[in-house]
N, C-alpha and C positions, 0 to 999 in steps of 0.2 A: 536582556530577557524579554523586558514587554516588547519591543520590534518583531520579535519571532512568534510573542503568541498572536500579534495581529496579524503576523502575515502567513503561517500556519491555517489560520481561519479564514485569510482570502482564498489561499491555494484550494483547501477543503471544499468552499463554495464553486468555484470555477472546475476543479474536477471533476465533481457531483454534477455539476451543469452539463459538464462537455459530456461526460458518460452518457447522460440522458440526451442529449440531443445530436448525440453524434448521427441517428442512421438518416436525420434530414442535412447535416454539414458530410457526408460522408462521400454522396456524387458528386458534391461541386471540387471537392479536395483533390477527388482521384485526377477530376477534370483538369483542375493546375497542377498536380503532380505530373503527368502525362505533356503538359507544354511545358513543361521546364526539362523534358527529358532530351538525352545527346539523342542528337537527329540519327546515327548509326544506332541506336539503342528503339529499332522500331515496333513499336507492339501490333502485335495483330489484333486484331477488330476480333470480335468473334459475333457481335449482326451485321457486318457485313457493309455497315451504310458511312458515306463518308468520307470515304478512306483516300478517295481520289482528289476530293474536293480538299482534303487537309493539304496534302499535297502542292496545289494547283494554287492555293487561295493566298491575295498578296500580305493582305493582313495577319494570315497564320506566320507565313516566314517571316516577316520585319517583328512578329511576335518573338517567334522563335530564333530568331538573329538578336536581338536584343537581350533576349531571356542569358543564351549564351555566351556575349560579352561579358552579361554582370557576372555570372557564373566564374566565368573566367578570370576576371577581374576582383573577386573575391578571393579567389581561389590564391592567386596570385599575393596578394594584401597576407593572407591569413600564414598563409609557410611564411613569409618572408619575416613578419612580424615573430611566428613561432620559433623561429630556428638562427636564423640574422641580424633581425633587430639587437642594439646595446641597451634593452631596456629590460624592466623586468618582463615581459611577455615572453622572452626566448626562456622554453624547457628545453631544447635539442639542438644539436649541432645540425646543421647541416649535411656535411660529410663522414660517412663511417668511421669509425677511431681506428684508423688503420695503422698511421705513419707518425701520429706527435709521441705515440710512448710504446710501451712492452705490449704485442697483440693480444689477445683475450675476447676467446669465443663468447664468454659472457656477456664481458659491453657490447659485442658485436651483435648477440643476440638480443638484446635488451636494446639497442638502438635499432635494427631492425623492425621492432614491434613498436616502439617510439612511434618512427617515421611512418608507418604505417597508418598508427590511427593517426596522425600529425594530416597524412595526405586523405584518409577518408574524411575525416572531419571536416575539412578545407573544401571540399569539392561538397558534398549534402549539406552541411550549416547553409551555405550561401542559396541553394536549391530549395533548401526547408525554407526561408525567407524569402526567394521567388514564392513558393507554391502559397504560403500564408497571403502575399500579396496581391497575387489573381483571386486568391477564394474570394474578396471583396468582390468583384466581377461573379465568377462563377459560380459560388453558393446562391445569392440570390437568384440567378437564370438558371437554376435546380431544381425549381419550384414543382416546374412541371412533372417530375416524378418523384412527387412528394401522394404515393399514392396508399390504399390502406394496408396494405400492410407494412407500408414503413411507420405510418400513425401508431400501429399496434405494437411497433418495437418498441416506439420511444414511450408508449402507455406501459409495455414490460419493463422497461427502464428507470421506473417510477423510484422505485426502492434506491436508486441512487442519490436521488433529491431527497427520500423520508431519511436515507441515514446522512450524509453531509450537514440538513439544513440543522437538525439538533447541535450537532456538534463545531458546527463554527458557529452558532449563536452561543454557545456554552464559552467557546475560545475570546469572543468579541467581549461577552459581558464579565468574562476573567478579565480581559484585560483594562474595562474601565473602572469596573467597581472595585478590584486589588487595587489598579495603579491609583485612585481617588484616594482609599480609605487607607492602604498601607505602601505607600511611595517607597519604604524599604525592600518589599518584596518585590515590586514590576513599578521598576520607577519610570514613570513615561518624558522625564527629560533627556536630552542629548546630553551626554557625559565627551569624556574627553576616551581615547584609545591608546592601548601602549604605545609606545613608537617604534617597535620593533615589529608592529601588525600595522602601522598605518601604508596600507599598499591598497588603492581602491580596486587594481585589479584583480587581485587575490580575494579582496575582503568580497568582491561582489560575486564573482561565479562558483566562491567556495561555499561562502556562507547564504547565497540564494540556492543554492541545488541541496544543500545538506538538510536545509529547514526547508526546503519542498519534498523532501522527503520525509519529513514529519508530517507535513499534510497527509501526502500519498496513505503514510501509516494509520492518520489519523481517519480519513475515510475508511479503509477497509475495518477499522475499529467500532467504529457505527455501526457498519454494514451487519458485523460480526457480531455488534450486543443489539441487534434489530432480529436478526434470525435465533439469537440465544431469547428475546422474548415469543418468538413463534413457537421454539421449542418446547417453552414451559408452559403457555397460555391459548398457543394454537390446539386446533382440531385434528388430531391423528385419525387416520385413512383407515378402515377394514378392507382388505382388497380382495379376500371374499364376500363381500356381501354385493345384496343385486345390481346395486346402481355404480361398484365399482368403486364405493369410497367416496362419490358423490355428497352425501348425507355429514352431515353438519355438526358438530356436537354445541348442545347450548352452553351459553355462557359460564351458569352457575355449574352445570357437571363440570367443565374445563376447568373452573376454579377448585371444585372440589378433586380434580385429580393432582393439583396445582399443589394443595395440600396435605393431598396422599407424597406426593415425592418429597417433600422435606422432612419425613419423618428416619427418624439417624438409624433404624434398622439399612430403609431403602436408599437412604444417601451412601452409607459402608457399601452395602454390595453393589451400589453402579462403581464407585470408587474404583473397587474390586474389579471387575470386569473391566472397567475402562483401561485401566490399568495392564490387564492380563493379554487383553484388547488391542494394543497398540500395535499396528503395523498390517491388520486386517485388515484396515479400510471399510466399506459399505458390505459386505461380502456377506451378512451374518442378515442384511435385509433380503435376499434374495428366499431367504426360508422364513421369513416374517409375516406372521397375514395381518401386523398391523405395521402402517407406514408414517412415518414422518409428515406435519405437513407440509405441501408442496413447496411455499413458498423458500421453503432454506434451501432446498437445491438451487433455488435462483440465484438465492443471496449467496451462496457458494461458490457461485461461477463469477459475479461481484466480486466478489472478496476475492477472489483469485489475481485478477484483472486489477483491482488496485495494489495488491500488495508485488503486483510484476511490476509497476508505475514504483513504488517504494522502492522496490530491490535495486532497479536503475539507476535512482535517485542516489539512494544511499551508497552503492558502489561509485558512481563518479563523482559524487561530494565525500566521498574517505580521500579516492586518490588525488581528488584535484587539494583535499586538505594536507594530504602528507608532500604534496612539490610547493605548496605555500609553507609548510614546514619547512623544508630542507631550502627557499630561499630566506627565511625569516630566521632560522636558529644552525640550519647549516647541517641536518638530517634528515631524513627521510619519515623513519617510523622511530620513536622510541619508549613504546608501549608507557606512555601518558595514560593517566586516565580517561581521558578523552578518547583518547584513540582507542582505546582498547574496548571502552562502551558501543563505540562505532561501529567497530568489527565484527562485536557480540551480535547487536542489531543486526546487521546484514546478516551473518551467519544463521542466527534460528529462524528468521525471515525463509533464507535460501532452504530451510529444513523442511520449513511447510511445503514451497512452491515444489520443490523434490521430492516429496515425500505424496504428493498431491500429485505429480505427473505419474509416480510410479503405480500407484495403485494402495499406499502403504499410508493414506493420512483420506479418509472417507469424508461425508459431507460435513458430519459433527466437529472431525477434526480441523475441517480447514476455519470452520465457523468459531470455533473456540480459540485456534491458532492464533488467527488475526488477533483476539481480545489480546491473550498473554505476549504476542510477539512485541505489542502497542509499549507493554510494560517495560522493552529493552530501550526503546526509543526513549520512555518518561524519566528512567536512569540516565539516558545518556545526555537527554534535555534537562532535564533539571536537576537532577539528581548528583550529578558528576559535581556541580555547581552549589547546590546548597544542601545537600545530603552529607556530602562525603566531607566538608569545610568543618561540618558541626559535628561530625564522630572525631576527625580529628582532632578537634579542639576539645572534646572529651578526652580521646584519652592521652593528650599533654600535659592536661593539666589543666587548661583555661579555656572560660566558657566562652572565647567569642569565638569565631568563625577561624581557622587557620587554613591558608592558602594552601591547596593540593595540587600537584603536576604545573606545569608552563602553564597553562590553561586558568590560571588561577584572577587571571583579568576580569573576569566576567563572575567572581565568587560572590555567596548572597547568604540571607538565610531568613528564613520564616516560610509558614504553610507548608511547615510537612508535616502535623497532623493535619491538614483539610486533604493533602493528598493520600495521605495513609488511609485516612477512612473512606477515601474515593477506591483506593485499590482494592482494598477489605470489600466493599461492598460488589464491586464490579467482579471481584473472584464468588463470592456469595451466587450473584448470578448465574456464573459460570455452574458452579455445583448443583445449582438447581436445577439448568435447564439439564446438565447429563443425569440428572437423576430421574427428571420425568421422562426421557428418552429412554433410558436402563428401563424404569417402572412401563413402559407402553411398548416396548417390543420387544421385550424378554420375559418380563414375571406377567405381565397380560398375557402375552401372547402364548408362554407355557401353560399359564392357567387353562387358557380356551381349549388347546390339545387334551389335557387332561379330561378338561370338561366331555368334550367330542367321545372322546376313546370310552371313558367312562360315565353315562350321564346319572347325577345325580336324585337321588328320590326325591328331594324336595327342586323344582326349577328355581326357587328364588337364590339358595346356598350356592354362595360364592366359590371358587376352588380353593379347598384347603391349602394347597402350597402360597396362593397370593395372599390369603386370609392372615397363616402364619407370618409373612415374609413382612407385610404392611403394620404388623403387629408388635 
């Protein structure tokens, strides 16, 4: 457990970086992507300059003849080892199951799609490791179109550094001051490992992709309680008024509306509405003349963008966990608790990102998604491990910890009251910012209607219906 939150907190860090500084590493990448490409694979130029001299030039071919050795040579190494080799690296046979037993369109399907991602994989890994290798060369001599409005990408990019840097300094300082003060809970020695898991190849690309996709998670988690404080504390837009929403609201009002939205009338009816709400999406701002502040649609398209980094993540660290299952126990899947938290994770993940292309999960949703999707991952990271040891152990009868599913290697227990109330407080959040969102483009903005259609004798008299509702 402490291995993962430190390294959880690296991934966080290096994501956040790379998001942010990706639109200056972005020409030099395309630049080694494009020389690692098969010479029959040629792209057209579209300014026109060059094209001849790539061609013609000695240094490009002995580049490009080189490039495609290793390619090849990789490529080669990678099936051979996957499918031939007598080690644990071979998942696939080689040749279709045509002729050793009874035929069966299923294995034959299912080998099919095997050997497939077996030979994509083989042929881009090796290419992904050319292109990383030139970028050393061609990121730097990128410089030159390092021009302003790439500067102002990576100034829009900013909010990927405000939300990572909180949260892997949060991971970092969990993991010295627990493992310091409570060596029970995140013990930071090297232990010993079953022996039915000691396989360094399994333990390293299952267990490095599964827990990078807690990072992945845990950015867009940030990103996601970063816009949930715009939502409650930012300056909502009039998009009537002259300057277009330009104008600012001060501090102490934004507080004081801070604390109009906590009140349990207007918490029930955002409830209510969010609820009744679901599946509309943004659709209900289009008649709004008050808006959101800008910043959460940013942080929306963020949070999008990391939790598609998670979904990857998470999807090839289940399956690459269930074929280190089935060499280690001699199955596939067998709804473990492990595995099943896994699932879950990917699955309500996959809910937002779909629900979010469709039209049917709007900016609040994807913003809030991220927080509660985070909560599937905390189950399955810690929770599967020192949650579910200590219910059990309740209800058998005895108070220590009792080992749950095969998975029970890595069983713990301590600090689930400090997570409990991290959760509690983090869903608090959540309830607040949909409630100053409900109070600011529904019961404001009906007020103001009200107001218009009918104006009142006195200007200062607030609209009866907001008056009631905040009351």
């Amino acid at each position: 457990m402490y291995e993962t939150v430190v390294w959880v907190s690296y991934v966080v860090a290096i994501l956040g970086l790379w998001f942010c500084l990706l639109p200056f590493l972005w020409p030099g990448l395309k630049q080694s992507w494009d020389i690692t490409r098969f010479p029959l694979s040629q792209r057209k130029r579209t300014d026109g300059k060059a094209a001849a001299e790539t061609k013609t030039s000695a240094a490009g071919l002995v580049v490009r003849g080189l490039s495609l050795a290793l390619q090849f040579a990789g490529f080669v190494g990678i099936v051979w080892f996957l499918t031939r080799s007598n080690t644990t690296f071979r998942i696939i046979d080689l040749y279709p199951p045509l002729f050793d037993h009874v035929f069966s369109f299923g294995e034959l399907g299912v080998w099919i799609v095997g050997m497939t991602t077996v030979l994509l994989s083989a042929w881009y890994v090796p290419r992904a490791a050319l292109t990383l290798l030139y970028s050393l060369v061609t990121v730097p001599a990128s410089y030159k179109q390092w021009n302003d409005t790439i500067w102002k990408q990576a100034f829009d990019r900013r909010f990927f550094l405000l939300g990572a840097l909180p949260v892997a300094c949060l991971g970092m300082m969990l993991a010295y001051f627990v493992g310091v003060r409570s060596p029970d809970i995140l013990n930071p020695r090297i232990g010993s490992i079953a022996a039915v898991l000691r396989n360094n190849y399994w333990l390293t690309i299952h267990v490095l992709t599964i827990v990078s996709s807690y990072g992945a998670g845990a950015l867009a988690w940030g990103l996601g309680n970063l816009a949930l404080l715009y939502y409650l504390f930012g300056s909502y837009r009039k998009t009537n008024s002259p300057t277009d929403g330009e104008a600012k609201e001060s501090f102490s009002s934004r507080m004081k509306q801070a604390r109009k939205a906590m009140k349990p009338s207007v918490v029930a009816a955002s409830l209510k509405r969010n609820v009744t709400g679901i599946g509309s999406g943004d659709q209900h701002l289009e008649t709004s003349s008050r808006k959101p502040p800008q910043e959460v649609a940013t942080l929306a398209s963020y949070t999008y963008k990391a939790m598609q980094v998670a979904v990857l993540l998470l999807a090839a660290g289940t399956i690459l966990g269930g074929l280190w299952a089935d060499v280690s126990w001699g199955r596939f899947w067998d709804w473990d608790p492990k595995e099943v938290w896994a699932l879950i994770s990917l699955l309500v993940y996959l809910v937002v990102l779909h629900g979010r292309f469709a039209g049917w999960v709007g900016t609040l949703g994807t913003n809030i998604g991220s927080v509660l999707c985070f909560n599937a991952i905390l189950m399955s990271w810690y929770g599967v491990n020192f949650v579910l040891p200590q219910i059990h152990g309740w209800l058998t009868g005895s108070n220590a910890p009792t080992a749950v599913g095969l998975h029970s290697y890595a069983t713990g227990a301590g600090g689930l009251e400090y997570v409990l109330a991290a959760v509690i407080a983090n869903l608090v959040l959540v309830i607040a910012a949909g409630s100053r969102y409900f109070m600011e483009t529904h019961l404001l903005d009906s007020g103001s209607a009200a107001a218009t259609a009918v104006p009142p004798s006195n200007s200062e008299e607030e609209p009866r219906e907001l008056e009631t509702t905040s009351k």
